[in-house]
C-alpha positions in Angstrom: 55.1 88.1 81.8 54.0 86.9 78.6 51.1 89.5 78.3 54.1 92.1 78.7 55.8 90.4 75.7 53.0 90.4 73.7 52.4 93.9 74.3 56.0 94.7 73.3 56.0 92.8 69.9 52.8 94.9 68.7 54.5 97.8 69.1 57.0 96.9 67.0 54.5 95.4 65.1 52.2 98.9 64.8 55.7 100.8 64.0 56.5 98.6 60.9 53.0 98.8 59.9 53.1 102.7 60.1 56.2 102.9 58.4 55.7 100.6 55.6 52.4 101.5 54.5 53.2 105.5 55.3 50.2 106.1 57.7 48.1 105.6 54.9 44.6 104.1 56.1 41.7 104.7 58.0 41.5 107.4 60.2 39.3 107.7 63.7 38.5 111.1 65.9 40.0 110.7 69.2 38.5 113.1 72.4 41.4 113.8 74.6 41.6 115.2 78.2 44.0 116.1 80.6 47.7 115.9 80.0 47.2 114.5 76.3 45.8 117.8 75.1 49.0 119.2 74.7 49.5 118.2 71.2 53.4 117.5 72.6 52.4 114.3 74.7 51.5 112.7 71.6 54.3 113.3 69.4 56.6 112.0 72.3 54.3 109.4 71.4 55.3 108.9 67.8 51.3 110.1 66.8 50.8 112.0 64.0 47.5 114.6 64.7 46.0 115.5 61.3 43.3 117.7 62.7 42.3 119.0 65.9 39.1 121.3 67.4 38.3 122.3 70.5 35.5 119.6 71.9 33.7 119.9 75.3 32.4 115.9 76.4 28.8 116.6 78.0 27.3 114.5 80.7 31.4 113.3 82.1 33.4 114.4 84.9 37.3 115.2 84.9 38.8 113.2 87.8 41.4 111.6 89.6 40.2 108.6 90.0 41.9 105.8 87.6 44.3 104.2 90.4 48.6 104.3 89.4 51.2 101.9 90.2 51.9 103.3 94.2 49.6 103.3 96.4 47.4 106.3 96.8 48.0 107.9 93.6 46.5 108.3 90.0 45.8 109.6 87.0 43.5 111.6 85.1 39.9 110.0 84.2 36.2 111.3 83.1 33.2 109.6 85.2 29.9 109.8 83.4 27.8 112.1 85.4 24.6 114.1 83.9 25.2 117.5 83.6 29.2 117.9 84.0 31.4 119.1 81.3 35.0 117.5 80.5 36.5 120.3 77.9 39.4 118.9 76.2 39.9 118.3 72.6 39.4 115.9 69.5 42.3 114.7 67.1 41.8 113.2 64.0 44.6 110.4 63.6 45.5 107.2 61.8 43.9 103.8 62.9 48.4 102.5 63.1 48.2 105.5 65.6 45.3 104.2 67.5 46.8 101.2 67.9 49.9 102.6 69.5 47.6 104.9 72.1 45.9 101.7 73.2 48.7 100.0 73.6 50.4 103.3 75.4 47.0 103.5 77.5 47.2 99.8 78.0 43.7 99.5 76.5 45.0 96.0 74.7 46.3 93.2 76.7 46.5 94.3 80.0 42.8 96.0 79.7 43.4 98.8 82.0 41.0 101.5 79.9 37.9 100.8 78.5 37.5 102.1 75.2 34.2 104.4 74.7 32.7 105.3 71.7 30.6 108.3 70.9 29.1 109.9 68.4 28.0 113.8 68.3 28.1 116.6 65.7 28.2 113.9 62.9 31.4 112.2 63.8 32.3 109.3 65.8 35.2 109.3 68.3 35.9 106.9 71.3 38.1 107.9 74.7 39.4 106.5 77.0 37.8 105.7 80.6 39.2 103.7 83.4 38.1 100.2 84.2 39.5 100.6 88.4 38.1 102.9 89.8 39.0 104.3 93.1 38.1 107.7 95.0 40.1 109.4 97.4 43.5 109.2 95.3 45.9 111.9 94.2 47.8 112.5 91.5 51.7 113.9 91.3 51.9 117.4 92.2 54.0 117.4 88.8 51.5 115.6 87.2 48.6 117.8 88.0 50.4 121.3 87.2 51.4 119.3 83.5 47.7 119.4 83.0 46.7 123.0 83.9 49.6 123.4 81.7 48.7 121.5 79.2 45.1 123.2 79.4 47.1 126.9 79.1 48.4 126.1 76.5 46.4 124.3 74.1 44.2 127.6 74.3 41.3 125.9 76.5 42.5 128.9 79.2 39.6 128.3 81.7 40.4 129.5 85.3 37.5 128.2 86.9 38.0 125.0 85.8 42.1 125.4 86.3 41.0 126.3 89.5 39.3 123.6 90.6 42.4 121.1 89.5 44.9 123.3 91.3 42.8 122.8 94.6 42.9 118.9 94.3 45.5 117.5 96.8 48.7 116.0 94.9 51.6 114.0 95.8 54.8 115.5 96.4 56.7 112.5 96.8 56.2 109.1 95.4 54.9 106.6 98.0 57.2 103.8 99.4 54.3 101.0 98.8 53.4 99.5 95.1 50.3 98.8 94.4 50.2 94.9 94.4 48.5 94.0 91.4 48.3 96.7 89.5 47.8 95.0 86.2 45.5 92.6 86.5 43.0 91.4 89.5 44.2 89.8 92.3 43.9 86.0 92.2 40.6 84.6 93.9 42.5 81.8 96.0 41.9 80.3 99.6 46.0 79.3 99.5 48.4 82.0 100.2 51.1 80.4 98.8 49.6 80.9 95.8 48.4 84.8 96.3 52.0 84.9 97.0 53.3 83.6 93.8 51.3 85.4 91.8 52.2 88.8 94.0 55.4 88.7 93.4 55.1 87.6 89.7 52.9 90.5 89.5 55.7 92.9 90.8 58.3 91.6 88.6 56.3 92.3 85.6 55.2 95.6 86.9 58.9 96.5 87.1 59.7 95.1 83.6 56.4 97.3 82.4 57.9 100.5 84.0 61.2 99.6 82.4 60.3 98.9 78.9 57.4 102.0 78.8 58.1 104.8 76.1 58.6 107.6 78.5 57.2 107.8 82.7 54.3 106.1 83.7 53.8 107.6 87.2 52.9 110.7 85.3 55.9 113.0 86.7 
């Protein structure tokens, strides 16, 4: 719980910083995939995109493999994988803005992305990768079809590649279970009472995260 409330305050902490100093500051190229192409998603976000281009990440793998909240489902990830193509796009944005997507990614205090740094063409951007990874997982049916959206869109119109995301399996329906520790690892204890208490602690804060999140975290 207090992680949660520590991630609250630095929002509020970013937006004050954004706002007083006028987004003035560094700036940092971010690759984007998935849903977060759609230059949209991030102004629901508050973030400001000074530039964009069309990228394509070599040697990674689109996937749905970073594990969600219910059980059985996800999000969107890239694997590294030699050979495979992610095509997605780069946004130039403001280091305050960077803040608030790894906060929004839950990159910073609750460590649930890692955050990867590359550097081709002569600029340096980093991306986001899941730390969990779990195959056999499948996103909203909403979720999904926001993507090949997203991808129609932005003008990255590839059908094959549309193709193969409207072919993945997808959840209709959210699933009745929560994922029990979602957030964080589950506690390496030989007393159940105490996995217990830190279960349900872990729920509670879930529900508080769900609560207090910008906009939908199940990806619907």
């Amino acid at each position: 719980m207090i992680r949660l409330i520590v991630w609250k305050l630095l929002f509020g902490l970013v937006n004050l910083g954004k706002k007083i100093t006028q987004n003035r500051g560094l700036r940092v190229w971010h690759f984007v995939y998935g849903a977060n192409i759609d230059s949209e998603v991030l102004t629901v976000r508050g973030v400001d995109v000074l530039q964009s281009q069309d990228y394509i990440l070599q040697d990674y793998k689109f996937a749905f493999t970073h594990p969600g909240p219910y059980v059985g489902q996800s999000f969107a990830d890239v694997r590294y994988c030699p050979g495979e193509k992610t095509y997605g796009k780069r946004y130039l944005i403001s280091k305050w803005d960077q803040i608030r997507l790894h906060l929004f990614e839950l990159a910073l205090i609750f460590d649930l992305h890692k955050i990867v740094w590359l550097q081709a063409q002569g600029k340096e951007f980093y991306f986001y990768q899941a730390r969990d990874v779990q195959e056999n997982l499948a996103p909203f049916c909403d979720y999904r079809d926001k993507i090949i959206k997203a991808y129609q869109k932005s003008g990255l119109h590839i059908p094959s590649y549309e193709a193969v995301l409207l072919d993945h399996p997808c959840l209709l329906a959210k699933p009745a279970q929560v994922e029990g520790f979602h957030l964080r690892h589950p506690p390496k204890t030989k007393h159940k009472w105490v996995y217990q208490i830190c279960l349900h602690y872990e729920l509670l804060a879930q529900r508080y995260l769900m609560a207090w999140y910008p906009h939908k975290i199940t990806g619907e």
